[in-house]
N, C-alpha and C positions, 0 to 999 in steps of 0.2 A: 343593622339599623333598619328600623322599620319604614317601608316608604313614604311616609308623611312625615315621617322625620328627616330621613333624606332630603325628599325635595321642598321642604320648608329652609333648610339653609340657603338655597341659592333661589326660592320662591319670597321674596321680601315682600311684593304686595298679595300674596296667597291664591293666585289664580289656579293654583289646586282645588279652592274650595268655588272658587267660580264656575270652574268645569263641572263637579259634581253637583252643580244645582243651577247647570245649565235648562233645566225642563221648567225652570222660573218663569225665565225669558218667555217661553213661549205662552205660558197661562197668562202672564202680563198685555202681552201684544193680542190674543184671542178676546181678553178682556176688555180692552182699550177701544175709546169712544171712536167713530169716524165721521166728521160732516164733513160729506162729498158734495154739495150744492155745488149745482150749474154743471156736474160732469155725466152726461149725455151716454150711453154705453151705443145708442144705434147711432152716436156722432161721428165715433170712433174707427178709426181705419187701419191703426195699429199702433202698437205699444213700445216706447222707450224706457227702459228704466237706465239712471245716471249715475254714474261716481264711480269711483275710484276703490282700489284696495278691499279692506273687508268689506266696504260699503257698496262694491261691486257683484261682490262676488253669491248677494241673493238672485240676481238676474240672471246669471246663469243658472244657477240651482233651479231657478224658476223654468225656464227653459225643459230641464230637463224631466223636472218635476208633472210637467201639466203634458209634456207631450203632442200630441195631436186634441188635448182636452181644448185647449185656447183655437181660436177659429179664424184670429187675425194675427199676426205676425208680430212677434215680440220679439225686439232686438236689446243688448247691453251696449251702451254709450261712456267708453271711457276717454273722453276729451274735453278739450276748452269750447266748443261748440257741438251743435247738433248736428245730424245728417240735412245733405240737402234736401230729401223728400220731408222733413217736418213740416208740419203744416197744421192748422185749423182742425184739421181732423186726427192729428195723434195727440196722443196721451202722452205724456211725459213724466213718469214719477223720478222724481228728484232725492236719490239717497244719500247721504252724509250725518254721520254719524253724530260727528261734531259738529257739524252746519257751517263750518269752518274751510273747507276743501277747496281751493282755489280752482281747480279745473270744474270744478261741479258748480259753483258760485257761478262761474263762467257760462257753464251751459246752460244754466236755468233762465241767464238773462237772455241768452240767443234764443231760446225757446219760448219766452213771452214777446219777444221780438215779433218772432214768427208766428205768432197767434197761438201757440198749440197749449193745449190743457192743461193745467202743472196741478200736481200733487207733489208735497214735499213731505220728507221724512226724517229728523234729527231729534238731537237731544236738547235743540237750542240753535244758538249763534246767529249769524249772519244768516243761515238760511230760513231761520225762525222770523228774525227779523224784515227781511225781503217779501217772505209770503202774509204778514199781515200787513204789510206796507201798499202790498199789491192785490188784497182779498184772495191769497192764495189756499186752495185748502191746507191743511197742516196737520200733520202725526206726530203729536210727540211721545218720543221713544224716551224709557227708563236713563237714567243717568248712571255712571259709577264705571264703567267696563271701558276697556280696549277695545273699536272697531272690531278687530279679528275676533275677539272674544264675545261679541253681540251678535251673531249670526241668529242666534233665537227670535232675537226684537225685531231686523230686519224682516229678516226671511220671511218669518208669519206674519207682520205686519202689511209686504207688500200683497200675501197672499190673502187675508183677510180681506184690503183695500179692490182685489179683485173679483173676490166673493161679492163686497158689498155694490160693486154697480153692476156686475150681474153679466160676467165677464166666463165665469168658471160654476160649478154647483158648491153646495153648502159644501166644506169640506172638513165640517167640526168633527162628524168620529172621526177622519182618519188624524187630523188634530190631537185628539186624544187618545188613541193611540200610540201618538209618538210620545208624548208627555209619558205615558205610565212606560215606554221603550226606556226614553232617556231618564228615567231616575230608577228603573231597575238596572239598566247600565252602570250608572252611576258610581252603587255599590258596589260592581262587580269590575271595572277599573278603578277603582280606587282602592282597591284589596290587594293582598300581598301575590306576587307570582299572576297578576294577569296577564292577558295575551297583548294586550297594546305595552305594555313594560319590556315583557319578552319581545318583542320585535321590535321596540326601541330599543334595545341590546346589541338585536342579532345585528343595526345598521349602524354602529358608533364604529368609525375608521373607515368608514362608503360613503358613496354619494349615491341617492336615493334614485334611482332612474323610474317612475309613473307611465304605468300604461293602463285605460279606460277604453271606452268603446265613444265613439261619436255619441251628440245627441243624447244616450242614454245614461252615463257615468261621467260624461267627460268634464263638468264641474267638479265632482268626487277630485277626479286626477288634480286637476287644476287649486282646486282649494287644497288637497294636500302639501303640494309642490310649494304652495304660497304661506303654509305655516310651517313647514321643514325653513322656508328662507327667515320668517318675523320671529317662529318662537323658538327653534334650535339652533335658530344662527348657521344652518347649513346648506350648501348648492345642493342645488333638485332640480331634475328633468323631466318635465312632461309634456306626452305625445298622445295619441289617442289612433284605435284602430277605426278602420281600414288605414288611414292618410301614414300611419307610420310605414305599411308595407311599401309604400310607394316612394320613400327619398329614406329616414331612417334607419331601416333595417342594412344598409347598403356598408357602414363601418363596421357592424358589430360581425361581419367577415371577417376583418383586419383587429378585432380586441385584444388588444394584452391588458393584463391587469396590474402589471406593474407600472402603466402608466395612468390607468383608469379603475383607480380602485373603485369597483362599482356594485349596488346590487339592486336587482330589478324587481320590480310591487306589482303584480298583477293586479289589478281590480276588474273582478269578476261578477257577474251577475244572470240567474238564468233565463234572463228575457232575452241576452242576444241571439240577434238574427244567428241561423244554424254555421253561415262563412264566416261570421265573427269568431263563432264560438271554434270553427275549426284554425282560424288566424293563430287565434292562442296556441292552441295547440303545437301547432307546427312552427311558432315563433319559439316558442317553450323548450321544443326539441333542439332547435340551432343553438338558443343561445347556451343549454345547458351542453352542447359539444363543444361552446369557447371555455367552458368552467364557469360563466356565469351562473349563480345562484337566483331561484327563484321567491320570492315568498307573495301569496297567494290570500290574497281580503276579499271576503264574500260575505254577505248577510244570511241569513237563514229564516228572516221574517218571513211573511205569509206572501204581503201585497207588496207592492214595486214602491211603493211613497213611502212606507215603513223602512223597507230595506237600504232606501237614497240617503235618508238621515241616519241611519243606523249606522250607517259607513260613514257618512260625515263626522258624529261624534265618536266613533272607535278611532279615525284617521289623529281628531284633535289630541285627542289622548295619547296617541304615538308621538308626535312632534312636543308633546310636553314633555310626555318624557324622556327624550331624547337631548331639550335641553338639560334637563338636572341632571343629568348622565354625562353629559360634557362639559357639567361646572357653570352654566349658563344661566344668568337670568330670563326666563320665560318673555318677560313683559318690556325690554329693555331694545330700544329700535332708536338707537344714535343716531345714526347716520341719516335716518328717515326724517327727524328732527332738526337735522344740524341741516339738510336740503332745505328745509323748509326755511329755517332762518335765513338761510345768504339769499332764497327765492325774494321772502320780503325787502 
């Protein structure tokens, strides 16, 4: 069976074809209008971005993305309020997908409490409604997708937003080179015998154990971890180096695999620092003397921004298909839902 035919039995709402024309997302959000009135860029003392789940997890990306590019300190905010130093002078972009997010709802009110700058970002809802209520600026993002499945419209959206007040430099080529990345991607996981298929193979009977490097992958790891759990319904662990040598490493002395069916993801990249790069290594060697098995995600792009999203969309494409592999609806988050209800 062909794999579009495979994974269309257990894909009901087709977020096969979502994935493969993920490089939408992002021509839509580069396109997309911004009135930033009243937001001050020499006001600013540092950056919150807000929310929860996939609507979180651009702040990190971001983080790792801009590097030492950004010059004031950006933190990710996943609670019902803000940090105690907000104030007047931070920025607060407010993500929710749905505009619906009760902790994010939350925090945007404690953050105009506290005077601080709000941008907001959804598709609508409540949050829509709160920021023209309160002359908040407002981005609205495309309709149709799953949170986890909109990472294009966030991500570039909050990245554009920091473009536009003059936060970070133009960053349209390297924008466009990820668009023509992600739709020659596209073709080439969504074809028969790719590598993200093949390694969603090689992990159906394991549990996915993520290692990244701080700061510079360590989103990669984390957004993996958190679509092995939404879209293949499986535990995943992730940890990021150095901070793993120093408490994690300490059981995988003691591994048996008959109680920890397990297999470990390197993510890799040649910017680590040279004792990152040697961490690996020598974590590599131990754990392959317990039997653990390695398998090993790197990009091959040119530039570091290139390579961060390259591994982002190869990773999504693993965890998809991983669920249709296990009989799994992709898009299908009960319990995440049924919380939500007894919360109301």
């Amino acid at each position: 069976m062909l794999i579009r035919d495979f994974a269309a039995k257990y894909d009901p709402q087709n977020q096969f074809e979502v994935l493969k024309n993920s490089y939408t997302q992002i021509e839509f959000a580069w396109k997309n209008k911004y009135d930033l009135k009243g937001i001050n860029k020499n006001e600013i003392k540092n950056i919150i971005v807000s929310g929860l789940g996939g609507s979180a997890i651009s702040g990190d990306l971001l983080q790792n993305y801009l590097g030492n590019e950004i010059q004031i300190p950006l933190i990710v905010n996943r609670n019902y309020f803000c940090p105690s130093f907000a104030d007047s002078n931070t920025l607060v972009i407010v993500s929710s997908y749905s505009g619906n997010t009760e902790e994010t709802i939350s925090a945007m009110k404690d953050a105009l409490a506290r005077n601080c700058r709000l941008i907001a970002l959804s598709t609508g809802g409540i949050i829509e409604e709160f920021s023209a209520h309160n002359k908040i600026p407002f981005v609205k993002l495309m309709k149709g997708y799953q949170p986890r499945f909109a990472l294009g419209l966030s991500f570039f959206s909050i990245l554009k937003v920091l473009q536009a007040i003059g936060f970070i430099s133009d960053q349209t080529s390297i924008t466009d080179q990820i668009i023509r990345l992600w739709k020659r991607k596209a073709d080439e996981l969504s074809s028969e015998n790719n590598p993200a298929y093949n390694i969603a193979q090689q992990l159906i009977g394991f549990i996915p154990v993520i290692y990244s490097a701080a700061d510079i992958t360590s989103a990669v790891g984390l957004r993996f971890k958190c679509q092995f759990n939404e879209n293949s319904k499986m535990h995943a662990f992730y940890n990021s180096f150095p901070e793993m040598n120093h408490n994690e490493i300490v059981p995988w002395e003691f591994h048996q695999e008959k109680t920890f069916p397990v297999k470990v993801i390197f993510i890799i990249d040649n910017s680590y620092h040279p004792q990152i790069k040697k961490r690996f290594e020598i974590i590599s060697g131990l754990l392959q003397e317990k039997g653990v098995e390695i398998i090993r995600i790197e990009s091959s792009e040119d530039d570091f921004k290139v390579r961060l999203l390259d591994l982002i969309y190869f990773t999504d494409w693993i965890t998809y298909y991983a669920a249709v592999l296990r009989g799994f609806d992709p898009t299908e988050i009960n319990f995440i839902n049924m919380l939500k209800e007894k919360l109301a």
